[in-house]
C-alpha positions in Angstrom: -23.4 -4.2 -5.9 -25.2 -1.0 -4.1 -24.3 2.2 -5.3 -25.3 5.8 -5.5 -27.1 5.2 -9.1 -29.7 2.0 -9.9 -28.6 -0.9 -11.5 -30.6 -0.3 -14.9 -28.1 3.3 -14.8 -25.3 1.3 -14.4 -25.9 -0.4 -17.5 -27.0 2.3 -19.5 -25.3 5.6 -20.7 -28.2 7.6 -19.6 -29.8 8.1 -16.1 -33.6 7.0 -15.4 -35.3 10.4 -14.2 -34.8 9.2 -10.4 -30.7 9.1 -11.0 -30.9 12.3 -12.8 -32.4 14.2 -9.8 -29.9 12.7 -7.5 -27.4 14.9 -10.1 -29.3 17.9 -10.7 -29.6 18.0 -6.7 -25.8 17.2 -6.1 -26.5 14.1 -4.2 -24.7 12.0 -7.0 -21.4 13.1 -8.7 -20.2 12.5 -12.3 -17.0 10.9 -10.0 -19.8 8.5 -8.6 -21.5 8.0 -11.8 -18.0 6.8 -13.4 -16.9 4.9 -10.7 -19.7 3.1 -9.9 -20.4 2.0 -13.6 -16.5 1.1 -13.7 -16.8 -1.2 -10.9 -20.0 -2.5 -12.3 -18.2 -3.5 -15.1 -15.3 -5.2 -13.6 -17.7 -7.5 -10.8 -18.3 -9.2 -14.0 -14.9 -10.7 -13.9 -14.7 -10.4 -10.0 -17.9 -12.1 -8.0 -16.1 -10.5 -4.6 -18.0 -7.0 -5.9 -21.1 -8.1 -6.0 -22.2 -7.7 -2.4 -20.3 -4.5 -1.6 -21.7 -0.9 -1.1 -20.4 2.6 -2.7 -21.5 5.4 -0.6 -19.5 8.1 -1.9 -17.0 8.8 -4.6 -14.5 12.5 -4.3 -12.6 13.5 -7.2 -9.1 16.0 -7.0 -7.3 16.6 -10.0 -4.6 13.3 -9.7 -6.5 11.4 -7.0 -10.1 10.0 -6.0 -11.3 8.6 -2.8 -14.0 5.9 -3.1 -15.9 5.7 0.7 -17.6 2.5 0.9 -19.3 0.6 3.4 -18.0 -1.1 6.6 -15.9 -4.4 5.6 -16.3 -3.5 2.0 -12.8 -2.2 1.4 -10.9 -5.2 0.7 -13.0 -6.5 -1.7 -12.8 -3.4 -4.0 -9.5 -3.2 -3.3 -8.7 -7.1 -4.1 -6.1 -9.2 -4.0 -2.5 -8.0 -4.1 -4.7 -4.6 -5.1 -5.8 -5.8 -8.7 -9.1 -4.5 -8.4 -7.9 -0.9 -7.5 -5.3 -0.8 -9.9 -6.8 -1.9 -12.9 -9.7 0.8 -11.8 -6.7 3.5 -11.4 -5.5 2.4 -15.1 -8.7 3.1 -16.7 -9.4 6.4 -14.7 -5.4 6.9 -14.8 -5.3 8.4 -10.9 -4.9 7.3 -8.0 -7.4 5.4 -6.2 -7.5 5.3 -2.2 -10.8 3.2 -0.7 -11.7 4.0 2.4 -14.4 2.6 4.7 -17.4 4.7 5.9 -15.6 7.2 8.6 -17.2 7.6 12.5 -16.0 11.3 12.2 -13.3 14.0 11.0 -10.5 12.8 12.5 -11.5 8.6 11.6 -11.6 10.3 7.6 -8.2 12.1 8.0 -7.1 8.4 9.6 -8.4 6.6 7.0 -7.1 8.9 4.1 -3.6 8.7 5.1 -3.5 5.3 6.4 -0.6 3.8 6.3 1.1 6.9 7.5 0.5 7.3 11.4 -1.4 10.8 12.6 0.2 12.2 15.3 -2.0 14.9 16.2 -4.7 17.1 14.6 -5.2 20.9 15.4 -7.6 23.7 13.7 -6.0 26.7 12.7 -7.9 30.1 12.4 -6.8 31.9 9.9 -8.2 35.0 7.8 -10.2 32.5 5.3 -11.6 30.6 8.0 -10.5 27.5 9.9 -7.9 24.9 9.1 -7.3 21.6 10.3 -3.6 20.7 10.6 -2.4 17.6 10.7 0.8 15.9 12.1 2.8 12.7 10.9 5.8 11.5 11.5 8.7 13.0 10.3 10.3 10.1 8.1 6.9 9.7 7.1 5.0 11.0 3.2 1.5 11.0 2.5 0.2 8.2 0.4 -0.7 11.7 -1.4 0.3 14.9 -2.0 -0.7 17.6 0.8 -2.3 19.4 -2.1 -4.7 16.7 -3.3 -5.5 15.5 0.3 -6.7 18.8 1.1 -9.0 18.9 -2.2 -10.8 15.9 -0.8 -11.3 17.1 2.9 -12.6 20.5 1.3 -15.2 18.4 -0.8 -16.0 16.5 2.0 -16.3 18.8 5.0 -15.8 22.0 3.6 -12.9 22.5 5.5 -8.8 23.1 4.1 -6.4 20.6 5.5 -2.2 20.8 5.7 -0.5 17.8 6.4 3.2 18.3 8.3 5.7 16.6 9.7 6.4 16.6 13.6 8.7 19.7 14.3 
């Protein structure tokens, strides 16, 4: 398994001084650190783990988005979900994995995937721009508005809103 910390850090409860740089200079979260070093533990029940890639890890108060590489997220998701769920009962959030995005708008996709995205627009408004997004109207967010926006604000520093179709 590749992820954002070195193996020997995965097994330890303290970072070798090249990990601990990655912190001090924000490259690697404490999000990262845990998840990683939760999937670590698992792959030793599950082999499927063993040859997938963490890139990024982003942490809102109920949820946590785990970006991994192309092809990689069905194997940390697992069968019938097992993987993901037993890693959202020992974090006790939500857990949505999401391949590596292209762009902006392939992120928002991917973040509220299964919900379709009918259209995305930036809104200027006094604190800056907003992207606004569109779904269907009989259609919810796999999560809230409020915690989708926490991500996309981590991620590209931008607010998001999430609306159904007028």
């Amino acid at each position: 398994m590749k992820t954002p910390i070195c193996e020997m850090c995965l097994h330890s409860d303290t970072l070798c001084p090249e990990c601990k740089e990655k912190v001090n200079s924000g490259k690697v979260t404490a999000c990262d650190i845990r998840i990683a070093r939760n999937l670590f533990s698992i792959s030793r029940e599950v082999k499927d783990l063993d040859n997938v890639e963490i890139i990024k890890c982003m942490e809102s108060p109920n949820l946590i988005v785990v970006i991994c590489k192309e092809g990689d997220a069905g194997k940390i998701v697992g069968s019938n979900g097992i993987i993901v769920k037993k890693l959202a009962s020992i974090l006790q959030k939500q857990i949505r994995v999401v391949e590596e995005p292209k762009d902006k708008e392939d992120m928002i996709k991917k973040l509220l995937h299964p919900v379709p995205v009918l259209g995305i627009n930036i809104l200027y408004t006094p604190h800056g721009e907003m992207l606004k997004v569109i779904i269907p109207k009989n259609k919810r967010p796999p999560a809230s508005d409020e915690h989708m926006s926490d991500i996309m604000k981590k991620i590209y520093d931008q607010d998001m809103v999430v609306v159904p179709e007028e």
